[in-house]
PDB file of N, CA, C, O and CB in Angstrom:
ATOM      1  N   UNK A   1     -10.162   3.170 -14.688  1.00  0.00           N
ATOM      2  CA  UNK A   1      -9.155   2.492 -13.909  1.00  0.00           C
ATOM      3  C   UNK A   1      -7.905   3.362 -13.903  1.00  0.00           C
ATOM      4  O   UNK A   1      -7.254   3.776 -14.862  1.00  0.00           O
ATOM      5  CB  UNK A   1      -8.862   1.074 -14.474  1.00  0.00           C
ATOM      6  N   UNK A   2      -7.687   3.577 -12.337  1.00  0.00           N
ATOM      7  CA  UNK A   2      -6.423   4.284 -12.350  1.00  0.00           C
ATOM      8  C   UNK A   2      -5.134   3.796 -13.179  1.00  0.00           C
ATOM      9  O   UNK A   2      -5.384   2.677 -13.628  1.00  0.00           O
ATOM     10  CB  UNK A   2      -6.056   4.349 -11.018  1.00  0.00           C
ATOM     11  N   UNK A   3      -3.802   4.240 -13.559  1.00  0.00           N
ATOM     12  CA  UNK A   3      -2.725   3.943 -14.336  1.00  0.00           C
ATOM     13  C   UNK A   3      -1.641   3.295 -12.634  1.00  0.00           C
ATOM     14  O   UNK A   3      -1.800   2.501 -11.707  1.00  0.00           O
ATOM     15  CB  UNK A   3      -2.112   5.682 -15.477  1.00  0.00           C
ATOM     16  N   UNK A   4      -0.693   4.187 -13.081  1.00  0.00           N
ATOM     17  CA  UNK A   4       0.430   4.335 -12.432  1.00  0.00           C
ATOM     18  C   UNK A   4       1.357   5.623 -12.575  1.00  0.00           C
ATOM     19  O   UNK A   4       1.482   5.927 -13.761  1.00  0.00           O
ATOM     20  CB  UNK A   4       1.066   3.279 -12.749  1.00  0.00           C
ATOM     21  N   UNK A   5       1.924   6.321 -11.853  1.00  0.00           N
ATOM     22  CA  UNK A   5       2.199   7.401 -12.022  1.00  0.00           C
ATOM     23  C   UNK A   5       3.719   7.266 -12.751  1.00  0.00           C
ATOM     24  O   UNK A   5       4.323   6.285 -12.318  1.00  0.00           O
ATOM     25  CB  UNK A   5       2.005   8.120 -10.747  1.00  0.00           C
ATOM     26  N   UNK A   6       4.560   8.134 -13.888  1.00  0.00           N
ATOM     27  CA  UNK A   6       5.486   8.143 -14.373  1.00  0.00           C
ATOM     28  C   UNK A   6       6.387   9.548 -14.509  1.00  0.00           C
ATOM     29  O   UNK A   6       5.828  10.644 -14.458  1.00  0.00           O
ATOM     30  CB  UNK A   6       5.127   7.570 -15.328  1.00  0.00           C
ATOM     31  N   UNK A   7       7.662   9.430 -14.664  1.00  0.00           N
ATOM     32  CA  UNK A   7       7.727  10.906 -14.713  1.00  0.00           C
ATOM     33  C   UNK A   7       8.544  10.993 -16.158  1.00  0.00           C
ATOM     34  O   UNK A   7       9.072   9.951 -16.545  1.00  0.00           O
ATOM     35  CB  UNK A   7       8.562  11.667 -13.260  1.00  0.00           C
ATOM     36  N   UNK A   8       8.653  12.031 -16.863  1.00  0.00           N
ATOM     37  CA  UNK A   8       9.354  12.445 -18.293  1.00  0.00           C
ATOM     38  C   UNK A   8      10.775  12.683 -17.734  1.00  0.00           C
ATOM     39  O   UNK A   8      11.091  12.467 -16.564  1.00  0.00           O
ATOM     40  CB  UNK A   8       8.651  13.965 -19.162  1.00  0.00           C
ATOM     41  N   UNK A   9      11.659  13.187 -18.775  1.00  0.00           N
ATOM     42  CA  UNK A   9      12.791  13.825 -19.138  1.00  0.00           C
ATOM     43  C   UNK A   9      12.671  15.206 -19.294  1.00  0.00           C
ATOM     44  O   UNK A   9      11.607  15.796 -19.478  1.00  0.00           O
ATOM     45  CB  UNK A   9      13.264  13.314 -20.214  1.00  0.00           C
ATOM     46  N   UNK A  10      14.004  15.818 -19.202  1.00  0.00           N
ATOM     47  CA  UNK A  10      13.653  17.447 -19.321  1.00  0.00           C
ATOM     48  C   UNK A  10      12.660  18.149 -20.296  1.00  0.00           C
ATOM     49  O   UNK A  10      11.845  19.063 -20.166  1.00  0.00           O
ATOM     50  CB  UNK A  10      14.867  18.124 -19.659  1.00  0.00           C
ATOM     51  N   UNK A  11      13.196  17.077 -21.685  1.00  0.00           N
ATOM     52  CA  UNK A  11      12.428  17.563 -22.820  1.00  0.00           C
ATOM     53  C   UNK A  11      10.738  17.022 -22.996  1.00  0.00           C
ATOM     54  O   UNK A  11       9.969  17.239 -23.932  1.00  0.00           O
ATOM     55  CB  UNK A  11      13.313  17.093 -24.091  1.00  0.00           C
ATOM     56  N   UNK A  12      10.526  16.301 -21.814  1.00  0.00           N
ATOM     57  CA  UNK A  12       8.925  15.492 -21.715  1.00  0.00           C
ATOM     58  C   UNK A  12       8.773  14.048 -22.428  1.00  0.00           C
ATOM     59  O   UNK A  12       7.662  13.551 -22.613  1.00  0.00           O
ATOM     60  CB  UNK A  12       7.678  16.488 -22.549  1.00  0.00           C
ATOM     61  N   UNK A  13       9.583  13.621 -22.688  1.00  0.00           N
ATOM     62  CA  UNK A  13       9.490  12.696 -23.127  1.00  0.00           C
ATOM     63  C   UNK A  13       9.914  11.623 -21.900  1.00  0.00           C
ATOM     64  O   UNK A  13      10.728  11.709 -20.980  1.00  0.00           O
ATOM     65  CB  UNK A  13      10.144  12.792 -24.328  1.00  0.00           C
ATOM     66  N   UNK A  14       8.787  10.361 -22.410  1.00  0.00           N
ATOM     67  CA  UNK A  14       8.260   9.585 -21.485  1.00  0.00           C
ATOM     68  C   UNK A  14       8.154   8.398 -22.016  1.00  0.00           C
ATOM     69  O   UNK A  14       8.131   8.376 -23.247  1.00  0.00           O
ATOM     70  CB  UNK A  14       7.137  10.007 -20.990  1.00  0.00           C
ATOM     71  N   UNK A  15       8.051   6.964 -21.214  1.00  0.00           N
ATOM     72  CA  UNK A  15       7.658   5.867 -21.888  1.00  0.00           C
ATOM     73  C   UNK A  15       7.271   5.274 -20.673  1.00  0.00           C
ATOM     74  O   UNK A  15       7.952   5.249 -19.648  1.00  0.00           O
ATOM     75  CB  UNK A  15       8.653   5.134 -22.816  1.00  0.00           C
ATOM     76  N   UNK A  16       5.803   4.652 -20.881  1.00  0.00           N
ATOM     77  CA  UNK A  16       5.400   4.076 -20.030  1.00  0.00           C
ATOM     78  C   UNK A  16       4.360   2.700 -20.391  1.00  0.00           C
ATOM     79  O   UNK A  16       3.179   2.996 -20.211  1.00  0.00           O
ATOM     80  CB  UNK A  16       4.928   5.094 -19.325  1.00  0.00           C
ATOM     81  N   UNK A  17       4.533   1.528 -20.774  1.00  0.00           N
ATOM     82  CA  UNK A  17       4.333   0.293 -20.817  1.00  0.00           C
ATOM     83  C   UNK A  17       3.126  -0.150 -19.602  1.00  0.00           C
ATOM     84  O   UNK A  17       3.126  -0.235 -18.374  1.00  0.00           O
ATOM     85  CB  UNK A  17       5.756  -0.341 -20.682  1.00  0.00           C
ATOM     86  N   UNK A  18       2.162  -0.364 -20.666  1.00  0.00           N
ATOM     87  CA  UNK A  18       0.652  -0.864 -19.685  1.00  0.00           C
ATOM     88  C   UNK A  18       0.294  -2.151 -20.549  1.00  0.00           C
ATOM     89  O   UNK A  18      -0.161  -1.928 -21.671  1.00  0.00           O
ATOM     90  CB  UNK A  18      -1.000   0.511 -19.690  1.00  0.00           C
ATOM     91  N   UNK A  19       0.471  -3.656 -20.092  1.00  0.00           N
ATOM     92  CA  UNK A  19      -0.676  -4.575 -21.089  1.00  0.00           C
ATOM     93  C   UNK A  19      -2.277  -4.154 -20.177  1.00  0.00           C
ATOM     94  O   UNK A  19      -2.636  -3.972 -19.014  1.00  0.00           O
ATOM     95  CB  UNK A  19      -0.218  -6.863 -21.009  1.00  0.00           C
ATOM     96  N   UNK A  20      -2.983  -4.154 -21.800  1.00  0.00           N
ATOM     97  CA  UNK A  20      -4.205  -4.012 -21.263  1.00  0.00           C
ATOM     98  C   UNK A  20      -5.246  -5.376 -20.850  1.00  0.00           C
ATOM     99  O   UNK A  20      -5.484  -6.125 -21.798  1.00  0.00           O
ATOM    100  CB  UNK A  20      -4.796  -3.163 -22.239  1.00  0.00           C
ATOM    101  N   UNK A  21      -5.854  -5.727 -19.554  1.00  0.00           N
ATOM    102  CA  UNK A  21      -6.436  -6.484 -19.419  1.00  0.00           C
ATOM    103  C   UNK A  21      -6.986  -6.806 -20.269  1.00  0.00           C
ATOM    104  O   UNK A  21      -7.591  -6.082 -21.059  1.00  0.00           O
ATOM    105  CB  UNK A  21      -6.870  -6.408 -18.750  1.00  0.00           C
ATOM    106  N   UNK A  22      -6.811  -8.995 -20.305  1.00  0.00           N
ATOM    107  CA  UNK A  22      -7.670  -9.273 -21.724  1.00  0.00           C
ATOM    108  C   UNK A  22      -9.192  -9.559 -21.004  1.00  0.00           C
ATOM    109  O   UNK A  22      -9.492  -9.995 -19.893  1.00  0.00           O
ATOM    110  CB  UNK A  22      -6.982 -10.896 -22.815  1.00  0.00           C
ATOM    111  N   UNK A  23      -9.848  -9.196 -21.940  1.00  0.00           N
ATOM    112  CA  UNK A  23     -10.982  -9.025 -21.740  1.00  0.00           C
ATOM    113  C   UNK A  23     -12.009  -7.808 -21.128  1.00  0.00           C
ATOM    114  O   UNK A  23     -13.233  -7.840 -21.008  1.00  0.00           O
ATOM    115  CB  UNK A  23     -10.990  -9.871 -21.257  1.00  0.00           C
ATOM    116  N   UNK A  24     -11.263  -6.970 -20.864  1.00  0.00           N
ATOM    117  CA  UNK A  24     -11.250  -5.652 -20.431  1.00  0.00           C
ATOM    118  C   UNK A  24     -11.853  -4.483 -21.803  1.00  0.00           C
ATOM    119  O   UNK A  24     -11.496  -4.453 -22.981  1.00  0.00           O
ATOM    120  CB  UNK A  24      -9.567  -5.392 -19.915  1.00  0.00           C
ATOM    121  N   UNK A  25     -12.867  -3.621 -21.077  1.00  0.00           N
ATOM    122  CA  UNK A  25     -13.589  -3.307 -22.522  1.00  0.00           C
ATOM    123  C   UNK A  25     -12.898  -1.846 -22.581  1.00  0.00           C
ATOM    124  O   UNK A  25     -13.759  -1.042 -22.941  1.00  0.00           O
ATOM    125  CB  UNK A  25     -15.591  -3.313 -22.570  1.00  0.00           C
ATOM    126  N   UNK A  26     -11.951  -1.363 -22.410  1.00  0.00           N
ATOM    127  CA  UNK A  26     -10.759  -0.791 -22.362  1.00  0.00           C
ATOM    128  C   UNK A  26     -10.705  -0.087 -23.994  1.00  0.00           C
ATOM    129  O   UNK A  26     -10.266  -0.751 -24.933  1.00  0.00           O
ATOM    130  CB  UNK A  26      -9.547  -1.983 -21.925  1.00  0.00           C
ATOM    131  N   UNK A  27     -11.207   1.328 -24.174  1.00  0.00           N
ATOM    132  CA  UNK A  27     -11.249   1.866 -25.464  1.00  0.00           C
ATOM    133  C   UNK A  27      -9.975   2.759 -25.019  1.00  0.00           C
ATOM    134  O   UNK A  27      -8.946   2.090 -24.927  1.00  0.00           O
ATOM    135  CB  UNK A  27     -12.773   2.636 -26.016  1.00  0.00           C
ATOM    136  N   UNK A  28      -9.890   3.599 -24.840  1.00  0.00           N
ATOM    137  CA  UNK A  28      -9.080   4.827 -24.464  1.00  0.00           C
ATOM    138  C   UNK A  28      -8.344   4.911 -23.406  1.00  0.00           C
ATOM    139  O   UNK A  28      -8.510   4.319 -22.340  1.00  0.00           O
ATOM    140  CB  UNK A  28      -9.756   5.818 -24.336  1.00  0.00           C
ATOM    141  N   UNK A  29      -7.436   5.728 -23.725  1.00  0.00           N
ATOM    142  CA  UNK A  29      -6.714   5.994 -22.103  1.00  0.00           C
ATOM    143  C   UNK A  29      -6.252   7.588 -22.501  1.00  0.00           C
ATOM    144  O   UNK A  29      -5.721   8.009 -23.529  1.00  0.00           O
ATOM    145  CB  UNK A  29      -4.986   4.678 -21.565  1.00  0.00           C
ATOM    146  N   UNK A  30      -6.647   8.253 -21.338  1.00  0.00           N
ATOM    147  CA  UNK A  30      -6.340   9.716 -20.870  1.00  0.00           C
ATOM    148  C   UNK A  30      -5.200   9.626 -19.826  1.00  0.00           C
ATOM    149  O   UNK A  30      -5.255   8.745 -18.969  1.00  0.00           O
ATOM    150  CB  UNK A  30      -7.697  10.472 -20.180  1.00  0.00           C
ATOM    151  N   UNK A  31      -3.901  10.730 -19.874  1.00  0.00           N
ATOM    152  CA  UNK A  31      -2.861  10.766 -19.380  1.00  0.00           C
ATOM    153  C   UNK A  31      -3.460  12.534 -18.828  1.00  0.00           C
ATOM    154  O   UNK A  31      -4.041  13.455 -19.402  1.00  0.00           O
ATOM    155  CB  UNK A  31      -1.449  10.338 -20.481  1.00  0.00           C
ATOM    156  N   UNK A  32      -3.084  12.374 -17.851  1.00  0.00           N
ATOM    157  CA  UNK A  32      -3.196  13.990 -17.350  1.00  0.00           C
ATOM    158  C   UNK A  32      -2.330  14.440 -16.229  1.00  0.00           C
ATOM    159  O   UNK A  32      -1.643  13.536 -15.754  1.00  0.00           O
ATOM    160  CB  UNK A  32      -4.653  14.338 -16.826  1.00  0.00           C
ATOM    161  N   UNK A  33      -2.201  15.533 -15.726  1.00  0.00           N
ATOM    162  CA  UNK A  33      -1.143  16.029 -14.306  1.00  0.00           C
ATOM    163  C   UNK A  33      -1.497  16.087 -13.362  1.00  0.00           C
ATOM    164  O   UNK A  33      -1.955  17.146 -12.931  1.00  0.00           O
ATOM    165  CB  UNK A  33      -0.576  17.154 -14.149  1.00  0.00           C
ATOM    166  N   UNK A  34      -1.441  15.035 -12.670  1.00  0.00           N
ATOM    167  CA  UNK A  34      -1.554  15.259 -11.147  1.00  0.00           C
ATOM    168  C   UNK A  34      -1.355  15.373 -10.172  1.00  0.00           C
ATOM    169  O   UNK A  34      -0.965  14.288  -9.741  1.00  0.00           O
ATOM    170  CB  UNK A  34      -1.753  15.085 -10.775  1.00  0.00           C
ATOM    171  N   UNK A  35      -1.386  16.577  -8.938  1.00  0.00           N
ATOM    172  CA  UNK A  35      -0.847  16.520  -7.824  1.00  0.00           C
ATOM    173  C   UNK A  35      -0.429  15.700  -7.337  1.00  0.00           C
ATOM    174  O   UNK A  35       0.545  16.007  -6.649  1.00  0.00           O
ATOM    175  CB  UNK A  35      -1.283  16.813  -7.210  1.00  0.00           C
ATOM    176  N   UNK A  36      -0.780  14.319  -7.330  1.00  0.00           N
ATOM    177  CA  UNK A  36      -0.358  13.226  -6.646  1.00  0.00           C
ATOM    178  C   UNK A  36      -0.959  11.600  -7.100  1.00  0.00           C
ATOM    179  O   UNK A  36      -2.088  11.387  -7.542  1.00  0.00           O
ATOM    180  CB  UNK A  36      -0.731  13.613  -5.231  1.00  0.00           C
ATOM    181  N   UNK A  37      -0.165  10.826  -6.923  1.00  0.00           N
ATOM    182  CA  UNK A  37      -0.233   9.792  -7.378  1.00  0.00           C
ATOM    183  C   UNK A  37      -1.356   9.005  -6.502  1.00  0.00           C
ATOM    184  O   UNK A  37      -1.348   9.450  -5.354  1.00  0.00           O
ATOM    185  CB  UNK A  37       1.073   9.298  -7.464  1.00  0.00           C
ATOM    186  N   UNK A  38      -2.367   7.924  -6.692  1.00  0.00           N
ATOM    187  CA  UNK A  38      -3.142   6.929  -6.549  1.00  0.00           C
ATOM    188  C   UNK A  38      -4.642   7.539  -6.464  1.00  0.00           C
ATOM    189  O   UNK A  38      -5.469   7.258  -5.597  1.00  0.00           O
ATOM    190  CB  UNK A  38      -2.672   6.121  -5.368  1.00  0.00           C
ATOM    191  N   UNK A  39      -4.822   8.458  -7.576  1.00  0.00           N
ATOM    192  CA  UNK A  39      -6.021   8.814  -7.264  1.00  0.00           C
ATOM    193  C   UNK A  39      -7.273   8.242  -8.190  1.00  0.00           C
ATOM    194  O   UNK A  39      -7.142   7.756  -9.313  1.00  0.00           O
ATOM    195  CB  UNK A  39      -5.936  10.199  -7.246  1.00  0.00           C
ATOM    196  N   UNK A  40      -8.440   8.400  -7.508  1.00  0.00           N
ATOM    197  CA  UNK A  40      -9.120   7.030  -8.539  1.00  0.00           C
ATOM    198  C   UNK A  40      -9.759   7.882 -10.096  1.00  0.00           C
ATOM    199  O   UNK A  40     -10.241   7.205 -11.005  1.00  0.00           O
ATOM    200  CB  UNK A  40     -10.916   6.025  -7.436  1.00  0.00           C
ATOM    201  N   UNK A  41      -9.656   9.436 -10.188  1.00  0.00           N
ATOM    202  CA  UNK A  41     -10.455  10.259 -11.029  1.00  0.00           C
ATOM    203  C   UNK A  41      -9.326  11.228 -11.093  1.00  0.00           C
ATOM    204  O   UNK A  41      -8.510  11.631 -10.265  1.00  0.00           O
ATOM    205  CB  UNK A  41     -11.964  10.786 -10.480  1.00  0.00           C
ATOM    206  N   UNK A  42      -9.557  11.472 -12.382  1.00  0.00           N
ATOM    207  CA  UNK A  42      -8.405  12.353 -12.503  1.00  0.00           C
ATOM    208  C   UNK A  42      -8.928  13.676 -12.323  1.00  0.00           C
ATOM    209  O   UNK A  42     -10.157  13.652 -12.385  1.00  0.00           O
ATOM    210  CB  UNK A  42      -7.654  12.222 -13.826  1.00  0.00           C
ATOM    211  N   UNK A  43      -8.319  15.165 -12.065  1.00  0.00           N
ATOM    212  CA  UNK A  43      -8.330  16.006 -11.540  1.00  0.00           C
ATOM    213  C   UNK A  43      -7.741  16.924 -12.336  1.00  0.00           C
ATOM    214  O   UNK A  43      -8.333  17.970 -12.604  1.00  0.00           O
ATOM    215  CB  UNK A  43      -7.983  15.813 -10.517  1.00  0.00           C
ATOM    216  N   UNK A  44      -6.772  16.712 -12.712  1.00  0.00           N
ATOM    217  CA  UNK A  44      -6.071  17.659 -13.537  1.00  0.00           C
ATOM    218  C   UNK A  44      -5.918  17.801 -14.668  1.00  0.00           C
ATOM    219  O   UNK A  44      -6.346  16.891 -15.378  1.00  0.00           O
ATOM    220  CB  UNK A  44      -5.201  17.731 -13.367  1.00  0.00           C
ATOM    221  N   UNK A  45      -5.169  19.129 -15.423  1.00  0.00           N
ATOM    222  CA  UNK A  45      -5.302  19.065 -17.074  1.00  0.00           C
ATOM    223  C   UNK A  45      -5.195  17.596 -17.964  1.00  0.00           C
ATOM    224  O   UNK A  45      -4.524  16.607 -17.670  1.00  0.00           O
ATOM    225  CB  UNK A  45      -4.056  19.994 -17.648  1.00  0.00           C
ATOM    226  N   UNK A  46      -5.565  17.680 -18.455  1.00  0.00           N
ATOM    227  CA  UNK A  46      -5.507  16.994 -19.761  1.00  0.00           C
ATOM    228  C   UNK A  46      -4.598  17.299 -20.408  1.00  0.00           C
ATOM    229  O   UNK A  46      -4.308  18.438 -20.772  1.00  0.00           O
ATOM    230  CB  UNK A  46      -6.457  17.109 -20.526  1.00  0.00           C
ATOM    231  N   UNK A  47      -3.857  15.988 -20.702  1.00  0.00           N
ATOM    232  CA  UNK A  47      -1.992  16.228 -21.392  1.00  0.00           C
ATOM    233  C   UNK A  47      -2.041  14.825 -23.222  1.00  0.00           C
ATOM    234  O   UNK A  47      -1.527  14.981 -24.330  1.00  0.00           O
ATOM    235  CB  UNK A  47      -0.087  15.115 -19.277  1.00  0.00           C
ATOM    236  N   UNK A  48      -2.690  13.932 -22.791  1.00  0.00           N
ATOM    237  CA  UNK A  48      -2.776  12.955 -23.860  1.00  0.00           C
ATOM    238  C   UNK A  48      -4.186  12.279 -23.685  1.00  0.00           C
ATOM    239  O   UNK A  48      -4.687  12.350 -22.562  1.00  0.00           O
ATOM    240  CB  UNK A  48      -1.541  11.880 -23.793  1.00  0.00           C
ATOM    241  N   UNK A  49      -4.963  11.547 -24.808  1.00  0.00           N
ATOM    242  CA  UNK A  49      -6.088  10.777 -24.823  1.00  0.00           C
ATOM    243  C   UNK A  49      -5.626  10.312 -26.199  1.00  0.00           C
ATOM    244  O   UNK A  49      -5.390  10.887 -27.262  1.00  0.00           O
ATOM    245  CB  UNK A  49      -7.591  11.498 -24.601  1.00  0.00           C
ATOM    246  N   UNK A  50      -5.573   8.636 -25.634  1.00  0.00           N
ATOM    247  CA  UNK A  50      -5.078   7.703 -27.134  1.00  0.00           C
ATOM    248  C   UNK A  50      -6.372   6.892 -27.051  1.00  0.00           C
ATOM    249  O   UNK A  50      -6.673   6.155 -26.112  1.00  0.00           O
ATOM    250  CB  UNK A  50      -3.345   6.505 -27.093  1.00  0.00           C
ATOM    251  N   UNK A  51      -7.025   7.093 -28.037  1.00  0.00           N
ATOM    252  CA  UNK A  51      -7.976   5.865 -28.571  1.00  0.00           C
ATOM    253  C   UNK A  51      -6.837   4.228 -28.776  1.00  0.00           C
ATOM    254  O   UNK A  51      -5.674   4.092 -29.156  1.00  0.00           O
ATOM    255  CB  UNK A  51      -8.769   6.522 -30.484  1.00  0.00           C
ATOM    256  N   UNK A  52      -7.918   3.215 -28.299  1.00  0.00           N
ATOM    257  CA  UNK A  52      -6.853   1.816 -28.227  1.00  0.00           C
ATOM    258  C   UNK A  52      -7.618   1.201 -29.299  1.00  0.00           C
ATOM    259  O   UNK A  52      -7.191   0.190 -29.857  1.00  0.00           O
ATOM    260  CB  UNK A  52      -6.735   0.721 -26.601  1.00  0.00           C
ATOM    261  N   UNK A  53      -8.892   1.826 -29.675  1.00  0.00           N
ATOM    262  CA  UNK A  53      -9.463   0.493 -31.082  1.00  0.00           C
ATOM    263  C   UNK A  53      -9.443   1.196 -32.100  1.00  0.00           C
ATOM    264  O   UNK A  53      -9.744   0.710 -33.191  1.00  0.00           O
ATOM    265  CB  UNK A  53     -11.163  -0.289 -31.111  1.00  0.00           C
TER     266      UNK A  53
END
């Protein structure tokens, strides 16, 4: 499931607030760079992957 696109501060720092659907089998979430916002697969580098359990 796509996110929403966010942007950092000079120094990269970022905060971006998601509740995760309840009931949603929702382990991980990957943050990566992308040309452009609403895309359904991500495309670009790999920047963060947070395990959620």
């Amino acid at each position: 499931m796509a996110g929403t696109a966010f942007r950092v501060d000079e120094k990269g720092a970022g905060l971006w607030v998601w509740k995760r659907p309840e009931g949603g089998d929702y382990d991980q979430m990957i943050i990566t760079r992308e040309s452009r916002a609403g895309l359904d697969k991500h495309t670009g580098p790999l920047i963060l992957t947070a395990n959620l359990r």
